[in-house]
Steps between C-alpha positions, in 0.01 A plus 500: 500500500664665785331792682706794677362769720524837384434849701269728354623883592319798395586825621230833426699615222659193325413201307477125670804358590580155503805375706573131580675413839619172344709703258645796659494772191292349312195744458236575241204811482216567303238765496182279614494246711488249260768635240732447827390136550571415171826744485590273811486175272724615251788637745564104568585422157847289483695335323404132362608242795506791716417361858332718727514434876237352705209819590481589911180508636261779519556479886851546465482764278257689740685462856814727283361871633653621189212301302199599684374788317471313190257298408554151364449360193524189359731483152488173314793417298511215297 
């Protein structure tokens, strides 16, 4: 199992959004909080022998200013 940070966004008039900086354009939503988390888990369905690349680190992730309004998440993907 392989865990990925994800960036919970919620703006006052829109669901949760789920967007992953390892995978630029790769982004999920759901109306609670926890219909996005597990919205987020299905976005990373691949292929079989589909290799994904190595996750950054959450302190990575968090020194890009684009990033710091949302709030991480961890995703685990088998």
């Amino acid at each position: 199992m392989t865990c990925y940070i994800g960036l919970i966004r919620k703006d006052a008039d829109s669901d949760f959004g789920v967007d992953f900086p390892d995978f630029p354009g790769c982004v999920s939503a759901g109306s609670t909080l926890a219909e996005a988390q597990q919205m987020a888990k299905e976005a990373f369905m691949r292929e079989d022998g589909e290799v994904l690349p190595a996750p950054s680190s959450l302190e990575n992730i968090m020194s890009d200013p684009e990033n710091r309004d949302g709030s991480p998440v961890v995703i685990e993907v088998d």
